[in-house]
N, C-alpha and C positions, 0 to 999 in steps of 0.2 A: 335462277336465284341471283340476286343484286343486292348485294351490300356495302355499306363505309365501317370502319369499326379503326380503331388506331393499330399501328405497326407493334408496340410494346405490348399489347394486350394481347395480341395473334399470336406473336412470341412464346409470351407465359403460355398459353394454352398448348401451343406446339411441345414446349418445354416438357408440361406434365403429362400429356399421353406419349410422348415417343417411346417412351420402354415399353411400350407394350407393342409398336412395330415387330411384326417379326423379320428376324435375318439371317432364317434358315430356310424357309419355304420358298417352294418353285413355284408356289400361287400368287401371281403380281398382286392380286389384289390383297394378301395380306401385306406387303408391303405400301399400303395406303395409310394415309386419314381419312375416316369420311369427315366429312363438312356436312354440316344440316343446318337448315334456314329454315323455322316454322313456326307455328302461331305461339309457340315456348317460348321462342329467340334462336341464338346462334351459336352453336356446340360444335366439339372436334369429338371424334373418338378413332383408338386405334386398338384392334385386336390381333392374338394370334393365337387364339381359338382355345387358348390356355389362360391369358391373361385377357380382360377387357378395362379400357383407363376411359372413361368419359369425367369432359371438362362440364363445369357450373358452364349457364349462360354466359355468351360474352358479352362484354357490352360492346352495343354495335348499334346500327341505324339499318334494320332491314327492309328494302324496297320489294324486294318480291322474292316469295318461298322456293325451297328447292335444293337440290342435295345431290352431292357427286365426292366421287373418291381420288383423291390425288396422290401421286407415287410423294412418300414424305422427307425424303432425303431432299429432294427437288425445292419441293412446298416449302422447307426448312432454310432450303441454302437463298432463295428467293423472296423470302420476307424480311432474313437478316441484311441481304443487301439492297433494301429499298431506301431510296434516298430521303425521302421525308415521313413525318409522322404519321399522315393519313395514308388508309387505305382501302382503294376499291375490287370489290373481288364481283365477276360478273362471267355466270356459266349459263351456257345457253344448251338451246333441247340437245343436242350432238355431244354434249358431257364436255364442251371444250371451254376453258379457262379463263379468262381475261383479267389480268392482276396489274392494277395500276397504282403508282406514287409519284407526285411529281409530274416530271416528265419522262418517266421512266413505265415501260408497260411489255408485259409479258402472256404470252398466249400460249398455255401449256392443255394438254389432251387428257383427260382423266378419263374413269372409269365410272358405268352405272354404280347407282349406290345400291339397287338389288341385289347384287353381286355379293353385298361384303354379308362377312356374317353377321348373325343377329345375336347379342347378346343373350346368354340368359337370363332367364327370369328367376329372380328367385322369391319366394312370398316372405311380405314383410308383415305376415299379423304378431310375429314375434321377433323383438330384438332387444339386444346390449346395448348403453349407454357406455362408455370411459372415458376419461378426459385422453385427449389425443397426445399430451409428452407423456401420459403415461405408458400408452402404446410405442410409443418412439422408445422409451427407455427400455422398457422390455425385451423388445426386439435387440437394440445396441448391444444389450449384456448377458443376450444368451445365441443370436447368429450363428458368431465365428465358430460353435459346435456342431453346425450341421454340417451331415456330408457329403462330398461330393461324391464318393464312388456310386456308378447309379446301380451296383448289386443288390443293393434295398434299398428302394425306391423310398419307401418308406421314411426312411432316416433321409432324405434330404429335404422334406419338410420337418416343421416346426409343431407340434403340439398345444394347441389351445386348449385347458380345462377349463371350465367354468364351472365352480362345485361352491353352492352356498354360501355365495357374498367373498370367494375369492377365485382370482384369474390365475392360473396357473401358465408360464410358458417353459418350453421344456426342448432341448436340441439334445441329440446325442448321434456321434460322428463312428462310436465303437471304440476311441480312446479318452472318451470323454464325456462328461453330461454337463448341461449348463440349468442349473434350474431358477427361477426367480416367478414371485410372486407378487401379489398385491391384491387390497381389497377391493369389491366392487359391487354396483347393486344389484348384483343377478342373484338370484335367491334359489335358482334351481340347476339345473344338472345338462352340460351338454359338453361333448369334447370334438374335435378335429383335427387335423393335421394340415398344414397352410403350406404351399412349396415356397423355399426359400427366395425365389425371384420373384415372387409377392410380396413376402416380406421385406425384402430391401426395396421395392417401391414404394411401399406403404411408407417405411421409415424414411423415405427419399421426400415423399409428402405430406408429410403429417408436421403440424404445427408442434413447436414449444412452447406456445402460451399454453397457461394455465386454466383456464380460462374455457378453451375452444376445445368443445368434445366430440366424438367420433362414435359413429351409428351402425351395430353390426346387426346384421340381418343371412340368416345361413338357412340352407338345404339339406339332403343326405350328401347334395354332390357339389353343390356349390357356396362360397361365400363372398358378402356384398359390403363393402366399406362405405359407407357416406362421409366424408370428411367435406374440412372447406372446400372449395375448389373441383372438387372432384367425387367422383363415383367409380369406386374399381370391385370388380369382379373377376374371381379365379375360381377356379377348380381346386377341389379339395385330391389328397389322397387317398387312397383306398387301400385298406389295411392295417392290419393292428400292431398297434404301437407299441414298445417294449416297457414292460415295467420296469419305472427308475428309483421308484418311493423306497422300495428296499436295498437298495444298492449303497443308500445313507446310512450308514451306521451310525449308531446314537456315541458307542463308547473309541476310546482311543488311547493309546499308551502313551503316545508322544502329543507330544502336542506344544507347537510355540507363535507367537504374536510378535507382531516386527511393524517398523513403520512400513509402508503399504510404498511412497514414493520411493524410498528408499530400497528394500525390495527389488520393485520393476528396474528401477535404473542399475541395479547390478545385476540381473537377468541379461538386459539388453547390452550390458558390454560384453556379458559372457557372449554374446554372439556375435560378437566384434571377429572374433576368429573364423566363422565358419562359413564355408561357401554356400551350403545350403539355406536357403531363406527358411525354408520350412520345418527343418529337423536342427535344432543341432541341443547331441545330448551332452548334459550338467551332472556333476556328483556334487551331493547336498550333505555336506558331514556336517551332522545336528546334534552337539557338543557344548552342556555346559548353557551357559549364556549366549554362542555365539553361534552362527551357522554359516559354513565354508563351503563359496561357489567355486567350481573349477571345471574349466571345460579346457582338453585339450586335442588340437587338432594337426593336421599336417602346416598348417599354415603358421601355428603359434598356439602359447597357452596363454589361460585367462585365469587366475588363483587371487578370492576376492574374501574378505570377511564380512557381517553383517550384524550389528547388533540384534538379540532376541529376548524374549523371553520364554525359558522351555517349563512346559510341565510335564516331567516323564523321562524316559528312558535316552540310550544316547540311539542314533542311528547314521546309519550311511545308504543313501536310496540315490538310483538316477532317473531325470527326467527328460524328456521334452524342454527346453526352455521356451520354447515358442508356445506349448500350452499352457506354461505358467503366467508370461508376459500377457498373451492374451484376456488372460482372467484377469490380472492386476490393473490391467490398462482401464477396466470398468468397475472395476472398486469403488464405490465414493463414502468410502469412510476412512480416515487417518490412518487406524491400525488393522492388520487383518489378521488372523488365524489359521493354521494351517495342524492338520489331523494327519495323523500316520499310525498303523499298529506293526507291521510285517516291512522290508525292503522289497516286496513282491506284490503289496497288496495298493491299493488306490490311496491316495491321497483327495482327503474333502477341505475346500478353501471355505471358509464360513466369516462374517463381519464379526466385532469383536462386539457391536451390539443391535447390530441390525439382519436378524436371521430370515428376511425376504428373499436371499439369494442365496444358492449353494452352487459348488460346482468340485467335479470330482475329475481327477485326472491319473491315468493307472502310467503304472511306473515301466522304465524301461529293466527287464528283468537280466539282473547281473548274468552271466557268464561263469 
């Protein structure tokens, strides 16, 4: 293979498949890019047998076809340090490397591209159209709910519905569910479960124009994202996902509406005090017109007022701050709403006039 293509271009491409390197496997060659040169053009892809990221054509000046797998830490740390714009990449029958710029030229040992694995296939006589921020927003404002603990597997992917001209996306961690929706043109019925380190690729790649839409194409066991730039395919999960549609309660005793900024930013000093990044618990004394944050720790206390407006009873419930902030922080509407019936029972965050999104957060249960 012999090609010129420019330094910034090799770049972006390296950019977009690196997460999908793997850097857990004793297999070198997942540790690769392959490189491919052929009558298509010139692509990167990198797998780890769980994730696959192939780059759009590059643009490029191909002399002669041909394909090899190079270690990408290497491949990465050596295109950033080439002195000038252009670039020549020339591998010969023995998979060995010749990468010139400048006067600068490197001769690195790669691996057959037999080796590496072959993507899946998945059939595309059926697919979903969306505009791609709206995929990006979806993911953004319901993520931070899935789980890490891998006790169910399950739960640290993401739930795709596609049910009659609406996208359903749905995380739940077991202290929490994030739901949001939107409409779309799929007019019939199919659901999945996406692993979380898809998804935050996906969102890592996916455009905010309006404009530029994204092409899904799925399996029993696989699915295929077409966006700009790129083509990624993962692996779905296996197993059935927890009903969350009931967990929503329609009614609620308490109930009160607060500025949304205002809100978050006295969440976040309640956690001024605590060492824990991840946990630290808040009493919400929901009183009247007003609602009293107070978290105290060995370090210091935090005792904060907030304007509200309540409908309903008085209460005193504790939570998570960190689930609360999480949720506010994806907000995007001025006021928000917050539901409560019991000091023991979950708490539903809904918009004051956009009900696309709910998310429910269970309380920490008094003592």
């Amino acid at each position: 293979m012999k090609l010129e293509c420019s330094k910034k271009s090799l770049l972006n491409a390296i950019n977009i498949v690196s997460k999908a390197v793997s850097t857990r496997s004793t297999l070198p060659i997942l540790n690769c890019i392959l490189l491919t040169g052929d009558r298509e053009g010139f692509r990167l892809l990198a797998s780890d047998r769980e994730l696959s990221i192939e780059t759009d054509n590059i643009e490029s000046d191909l002399y002669e076809k041909g394909s090899v797998a190079i270690d990408a830490k290497m491949f990465a740390d050596i295109i950033k340090a080439l002195p000038t714009e252009m670039v020549t990449l020339t591998v010969d029958e023995k998979n060995v490397c010749h990468i010139k710029s400048g006067k600068s030229e490197f001769t690195i040992n790669g691996q057959p591209a037999e080796q590496f694995p072959e993507v899946p296939v998945v059939n595309k006589r059926e697919n979903i159209v969306l505009k791609s921020a709206d995929i990006k927003n979806m993911i953004k404002q319901t993520i931070f709910s899935v789980a890490t603990d891998e006790s169910k597997p399950i739960l640290t992917g993401e739930l795709f519905k596609f049910d009659e001209n609406c996208f359903n996306a749905v995380a739940i961690d077991g202290f929490r569910v994030s739901w949001r929706k939107t409409v779309c043109e799929y007019d019939g019925y199919t659901e999945m479960v996406v692993p979380s380190k898809t998804l935050n690729e996906l969102a890592r790649l996916l455009s905010d124009d309006e404009n530029e839409k994204a092409t899904i194409y799925y399996s029993s066991s696989y699915i295929l994202f077409e966006i700009k730039g790129c083509t990624i395919v993962s692996r779905l999960l296996d197993g059935e996902f927890l009903n969350y549609e009931n967990l929503f309660v329609e009614n609620s005793l308490v109930k009160f509406t607060a500025n949304t900024h205002e809100l978050l930013s006295a969440f976040e000093r309640a956690t001024i005090v605590s060492e824990d990044n991840k946990k630290t618990p808040v009493i919400l004394t929901i009183k009247e017109n007003n609602l009293n944050i107070k978290t105290t720790t060995d370090r210091g206390l935090v005792n904060e007022d907030v304007p509200i407006t309540l409908d309903g009873e008085e209460l005193v419930i504790t939570f998570n701050a960190r689930y609360i902030i999480d949720i506010l922080k994806v907000v995007e509407e001025e006021y928000v709403t917050m539901n409560f019936n019991t000091n023991k029972s979950p708490c539903i965050v809904t918009g004051v006039t956009n009900h696309d999104y709910k998310y429910l957060v269970l309380p920490i249960n008094p003592r």
